[in-house]
Structure formats: structure tokens, C-alpha cells
N, C-alpha and C positions, 0 to 999 in steps of 0.2 A: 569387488566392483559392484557399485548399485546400478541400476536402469529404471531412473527417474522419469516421470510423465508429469509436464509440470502445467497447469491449466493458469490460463491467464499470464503468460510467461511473456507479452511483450506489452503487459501493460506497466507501469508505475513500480511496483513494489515487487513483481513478479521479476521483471524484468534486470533490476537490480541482485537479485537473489540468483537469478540465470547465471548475471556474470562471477556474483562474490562466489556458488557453488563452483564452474566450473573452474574460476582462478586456485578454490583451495583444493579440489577431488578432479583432477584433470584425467583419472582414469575414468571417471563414469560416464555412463551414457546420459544426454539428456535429450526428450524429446519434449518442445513447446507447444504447445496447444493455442489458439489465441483465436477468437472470431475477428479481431480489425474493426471493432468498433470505436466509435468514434477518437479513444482513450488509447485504443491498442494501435501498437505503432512498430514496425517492422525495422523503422532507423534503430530503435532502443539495441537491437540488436547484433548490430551491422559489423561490430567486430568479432563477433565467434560465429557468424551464419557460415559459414563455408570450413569452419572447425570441426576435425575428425569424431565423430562419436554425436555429434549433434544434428539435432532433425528438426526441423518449423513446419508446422502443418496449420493451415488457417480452415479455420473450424469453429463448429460448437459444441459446446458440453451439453447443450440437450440432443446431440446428435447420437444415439445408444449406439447406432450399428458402426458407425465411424469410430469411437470409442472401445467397444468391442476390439477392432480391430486393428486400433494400435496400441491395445494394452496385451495384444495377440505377437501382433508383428516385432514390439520392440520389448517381446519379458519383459516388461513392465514388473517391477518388484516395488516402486516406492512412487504414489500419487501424491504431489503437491498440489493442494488447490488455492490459487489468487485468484480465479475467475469470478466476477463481480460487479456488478451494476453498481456502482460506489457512492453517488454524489446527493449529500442530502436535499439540496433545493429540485435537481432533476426528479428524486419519487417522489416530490409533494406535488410535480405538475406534468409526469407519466409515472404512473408506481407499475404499469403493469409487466415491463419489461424489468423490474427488480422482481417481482415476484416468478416470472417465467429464468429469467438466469440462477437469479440468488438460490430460489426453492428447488423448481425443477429441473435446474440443471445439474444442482448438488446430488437430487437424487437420483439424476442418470448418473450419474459418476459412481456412485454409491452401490445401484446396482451393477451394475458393469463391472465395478470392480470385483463384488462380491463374487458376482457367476465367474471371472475367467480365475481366483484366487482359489475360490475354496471350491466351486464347482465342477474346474474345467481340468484344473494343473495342478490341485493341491497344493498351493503352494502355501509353510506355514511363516514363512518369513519374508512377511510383506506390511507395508504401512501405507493408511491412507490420512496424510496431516491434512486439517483444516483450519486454515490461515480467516480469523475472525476478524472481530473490534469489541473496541471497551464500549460502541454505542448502544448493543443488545441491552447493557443493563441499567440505560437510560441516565437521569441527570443526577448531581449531588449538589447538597446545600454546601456551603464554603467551610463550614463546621464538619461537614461528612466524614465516617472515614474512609479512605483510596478502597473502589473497587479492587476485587480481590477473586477468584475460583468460587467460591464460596456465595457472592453476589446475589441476590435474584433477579433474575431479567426481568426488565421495566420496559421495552425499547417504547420509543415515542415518534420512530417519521417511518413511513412507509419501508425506506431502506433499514433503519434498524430491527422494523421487524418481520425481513424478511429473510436477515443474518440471523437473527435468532431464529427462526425455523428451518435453517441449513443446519445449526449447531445443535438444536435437537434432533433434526435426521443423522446427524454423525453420531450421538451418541447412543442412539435406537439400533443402527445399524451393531455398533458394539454389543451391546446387554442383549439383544435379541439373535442376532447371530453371529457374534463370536467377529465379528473383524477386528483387525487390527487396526484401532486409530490413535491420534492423538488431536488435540484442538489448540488454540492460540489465538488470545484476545488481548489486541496492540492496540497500544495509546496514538494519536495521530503520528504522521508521519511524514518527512520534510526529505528532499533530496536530490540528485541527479535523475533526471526522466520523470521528471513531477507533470502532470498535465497543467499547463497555466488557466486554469480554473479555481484550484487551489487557493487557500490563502497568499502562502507563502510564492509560490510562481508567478501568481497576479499580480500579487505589489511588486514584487523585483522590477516582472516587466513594465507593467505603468510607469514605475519612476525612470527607468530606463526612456520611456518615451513622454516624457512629461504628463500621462494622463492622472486623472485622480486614483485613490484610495477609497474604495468604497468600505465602510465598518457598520457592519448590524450593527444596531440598534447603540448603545453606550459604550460598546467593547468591552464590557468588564467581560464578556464569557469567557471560562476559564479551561485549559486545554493542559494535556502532557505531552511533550513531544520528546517523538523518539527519532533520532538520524537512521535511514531507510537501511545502513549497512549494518547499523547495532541489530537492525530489526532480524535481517539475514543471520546473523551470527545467533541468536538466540535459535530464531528455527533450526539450525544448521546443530545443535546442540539436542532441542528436541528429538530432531531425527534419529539423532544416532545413540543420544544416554536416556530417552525420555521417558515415561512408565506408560505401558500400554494401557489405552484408558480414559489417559488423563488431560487435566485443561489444565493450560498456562497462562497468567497476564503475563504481558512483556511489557512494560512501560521505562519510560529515559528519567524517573525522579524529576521533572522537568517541567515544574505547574508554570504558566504564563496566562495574561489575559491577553485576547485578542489586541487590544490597543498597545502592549507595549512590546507583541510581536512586533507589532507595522513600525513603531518607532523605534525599534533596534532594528530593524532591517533597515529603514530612512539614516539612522544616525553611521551604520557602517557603510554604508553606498556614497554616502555623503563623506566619511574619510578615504574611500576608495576612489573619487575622483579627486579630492583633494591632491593624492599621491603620485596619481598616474594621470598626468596632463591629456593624452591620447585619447582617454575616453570621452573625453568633450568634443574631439572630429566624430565618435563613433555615435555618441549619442547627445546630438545638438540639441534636443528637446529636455534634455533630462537637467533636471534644478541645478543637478553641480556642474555640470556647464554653463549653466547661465550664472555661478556665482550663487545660487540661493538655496535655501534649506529643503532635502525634501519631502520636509514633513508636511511643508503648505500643501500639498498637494492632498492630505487627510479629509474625506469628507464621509459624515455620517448617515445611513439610510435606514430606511425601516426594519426593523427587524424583521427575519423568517418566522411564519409560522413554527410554535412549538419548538423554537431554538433551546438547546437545552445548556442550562446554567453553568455545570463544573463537568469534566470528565477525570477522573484522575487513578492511578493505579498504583497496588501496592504487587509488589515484583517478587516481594520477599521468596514465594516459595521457588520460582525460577533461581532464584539468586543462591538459593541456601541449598537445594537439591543438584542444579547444573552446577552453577557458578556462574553465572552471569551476572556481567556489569555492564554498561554502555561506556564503549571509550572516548566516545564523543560527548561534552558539554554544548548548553545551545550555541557558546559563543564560538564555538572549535565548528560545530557543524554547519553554524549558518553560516560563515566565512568558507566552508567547502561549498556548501550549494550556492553561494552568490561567485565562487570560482569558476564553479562546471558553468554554470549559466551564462557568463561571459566568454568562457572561451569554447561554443557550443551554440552561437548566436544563428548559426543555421538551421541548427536541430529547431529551435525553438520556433526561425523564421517560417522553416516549413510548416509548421501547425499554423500558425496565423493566417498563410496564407493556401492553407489547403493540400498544399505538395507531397506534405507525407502519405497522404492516401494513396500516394503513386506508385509508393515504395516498392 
């Protein structure tokens, strides 16, 4: 049995990972970690919080003596870290709450874990994973070849590079005193418990409420997406076959440009009302209700500073070492996350209108 401490556990991807962990190793303990910032959300949870073996504690990772003390109270053997100031346009206009999470939160955890592992309890069989992006090593030309371990970090927005200065305190922490980690750098990510900020959650919900499509700059940017369970299933692989040490890309083989995200997402919403008459009482606003495309709703805006061209990954060594595949295709996966999202219209209500806070 493990005794997981998983940081960042009710946000996005953390959160996700909570449940596919506890659905497939329902002996383990898990305890969630999560400050409730603006992103973390207490609903993502709602169906394992009162689940035997599991513990929610709202907190911070730059909190050492709190940390300390539940990597005390709960054996702590295995630290997942999602905890994360995520969103590229947020560090280009506050960076310094990415620098205070991203950096120095990584390295309370880093220490902390250090002192109660090898200091405190001896303990030699312990891991502490750290959960990346492919954005550390910045952009590629369309000729490029897919990001890969091997990469040099580039990163290019405030958030990029202050993932890359977690991912080198994890691997300092290694070479210099001996911890056990492992790292992982995922291509974007699409799914259930997505914050509608996103790409992908924003257009869903716009069209759903007839607002526009806003798209930097021409859309051609170019992205790999991975479905948020492949992403769990990979770590979940890391943890338990992975070589102590080492980094992994995880990527979905999945290049897309922005622009024909938005219009696969437009063109399957658009046979989704088609099918199911009902959604037109639900969502009077939205084009397939009214009969019309909802691509019209497409409108292009200026680009972000320093938006970066391609991201792309090559998987190979996960793939040929683990065995990992992604069982999801984009078309298999966006058809699940425009599922969950409809039938979850409250989840989503509440962030709109602020209720989840209340949680």
C-alpha cells in the first residue's frame, strides 16, 4: 500500500489523477494538498471527500511547517506534485505569484520531503514525481523535431520559466542529495474539470451561450494534446516502473493548430444539437439552437505577447521503456469532454458565478 501526498489535488489535472489513482489502487491512502486558488476547486472532488483512506487539507506548499507535518502524520512515502500557477497570459500580467508557487513552493516540498525521508525516518523507498510541461523548452519551427528529454530549455513567459526552475530544483535535489525522483513534461491537456479559461472549456462554453471565439492572433499555433486520463495513466506508470532519476515527455501524438481546434469543437457541438433537440430549451443562445453554424461565432484578437509557435513531443522513450499509449484520439476525447461538460452544467455554473468558492 502507498501513502500518497498529492499537491495541487483539486485542481485540473491533479484532480483528475485523484480519482483515476484512487479508482485503480483503492487500497492507498491519499492525502490532497490544495491552497483554493482561484483554479482549485473543492466540487472536482465531491465524490471521494468522505472516501475511507482519503484526507483534503487546503493549504500551501510554501507552508514547510504544515508540510512537515503531513508528510509526518500521513507516512507520507510517495509526493505527487500538480501544484502550480498554470496560465500563460496570468504570468505575463502578475509573474510573481508563479515565481513564489512554481519556484518556492517546489522547494518547500523538496525540502521537507528531504528532512522527514532521509533525515527523519530513513525511509529508502520513497518518491517525489514532478508533474512539468513541454512549455520549459520553449517553441519549435513547424520543421522542428518533437521535443523530447534530451531538449534544451528555452522557456519564453514568465510561467515557463518558472517550471523550469522547479524542474531543475528536482533534479539538484537528486544529484546532490540522493532523493528519489522522477520528472514529467506533458503536451497540453483537455478534459473533465478543466478551468473555462482554457482553450478548450472557453469555446465549449461560449458556444453553448452564443458568446464569441476569441483566437490569437491567425490560429495557426500549433499544440499536442493529450486527454487529461492518458495524462494520469502515464504518471501512474512513472510511479510504479519509472527509473529513478529520470524525465519523461508524455505527449497524445496529437499536433492541432489552434484554429481547427475551435472548429472541431464548433463542427461537433453543432451535430450534437442537431441530434438532441433538448439542447435548444437548454441553451437558447447557442447557434444550434437558433438553426446556425457555430463557427460564426469565430473572432480573431491580437496575439499574446511572445506566444510560442509549435509545442510538440516525441513520447518515444515513455512509450518503449513503460509502454505507453494514449487510448484516447482527439476525436474519442473531445466527444468525452464536451460529454462531461454537458452533463456537469452546474459544476461549470458555479465557477461563472463564483459559488464554487463556497465549496
Amino acid at each position: 500500500m502507498k501513502r500518497l501526498l498529492i499537491s495541487g489535488g483539486a485542481g485540473f489535472i491533479g484532480s483528475n489523477f485523484v480519482h483515476y489513482w484512487h479508482r485503480n489502487n483503492p487500497q492507498d491512502s491519499l492525502c490532497v494538498l490544495d491552497a483554493l486558488t482561484y483554479a482549485g476547486n473543492k466540487y472536482n472532488l465531491a465524490e471521494i471527500m468522505h472516501k475511507t483512506g482519503f484526507t483534503f487539507v487546503e493549504g500551501s506548499i510554501c507552508n514547510g511547517q504544515l508540510i512537515a507535518s503531513l508528510l509526518r502524520e500521513h507516512e507520507i512515502d510517495t509526493l505527487v506534485h500538480f501544484a502550480a500557477e498554470s496560465h500563460v497570459d496570468r504570468s505575463i500580467s502578475g509573474p510573481d505569484s508563479f515565481i513564489e508557487t512554481n519556484i518556492v513552493g517546489t522547494h518547500t516540498l523538496l525540502r521537507e520531503a528531504r528532512r522527514y525521508w532521509q533525515l527523519e525516518c530513513r525511509l529508502e523507498n520513497h518518491l517525489f514525481h514532478h508533474v512539468s510541461t513541454d512549455e520549459v523548452f520553449g517553441s519549435l519551427a513547424a520543421d522542428d523535431p518533437a521535443f523530447s528529454e534530451t531538449t534544451r530549455y528555452s522557456p519564453n513567459s514568465p510561467y515557463a520559466a518558472s517550471k523550469a526552475a522547479s524542474d531543475h530544483l528536482v533534479r539538484a535535489y537528486h544529484h546532490t542529495f540522493g532523493l528519489n525522483v522522477t520528472t514529467s513534461n506533458c503536451s497540453n491537456n483537455y478534459g473533465p474539470y478543466q478551468f473555462p479559461e482554457k482553450l478548450i472549456p472557453l469555446c465549449l462554453l461560449n458556444i453553448l451561450e452564443g458568446k464569441s471565439l476569441p483566437i490569437y492572433g491567425d490560429g495557426q499555433q500549433i499544440r499536442d494534446w493529450l486527454y487529461v486520463e492518458d495524462h494520469s495513466r502515464a504518471i501512474d506508470l512513472i510511479i510504479k516502473q519509472g527509473r529513478i532519476g529520470q524525465t519523461y515527455t508524455i505527449g497524445g501524438n496529437n499536433e492541432w493548430t489552434n484554429i481547427d481546434v475551435v472548429r472541431l469543437l464548433c463542427a461537433t457541438i453543432d451535430d450534437r444539437f442537431a441530434a438532441n433537440p433538448s439542447l435548444a430549451n437548454r441553451f437558447p443562445e447557442s447557434p444550434g439552437a437558433l438553426g446556425e453554424r457555430s463557427d460564426r461565432l469565430i473572432t480573431f484578437v491580437t496575439d499574446r505577447p511572445g506566444h510560442d509557435t509549435r509545442y510538440a513531443i516525441d513520447a518515444s522513450k515513455i512509450t518503449e521503456s513503460l509502454g505507453f499509449r494514449p487510448v484516447e484520439d482527439f476525436h474519442s476525447g473531445l466527444t468525452r469532454t464536451i460529454d462531461w461538460f454537458l452533463d456537469n452544467e452546474s459544476w461549470w455554473q458555479a465557477i461563472k458565478d463564483g459559488s464554487y468558492r463556497d465549496a
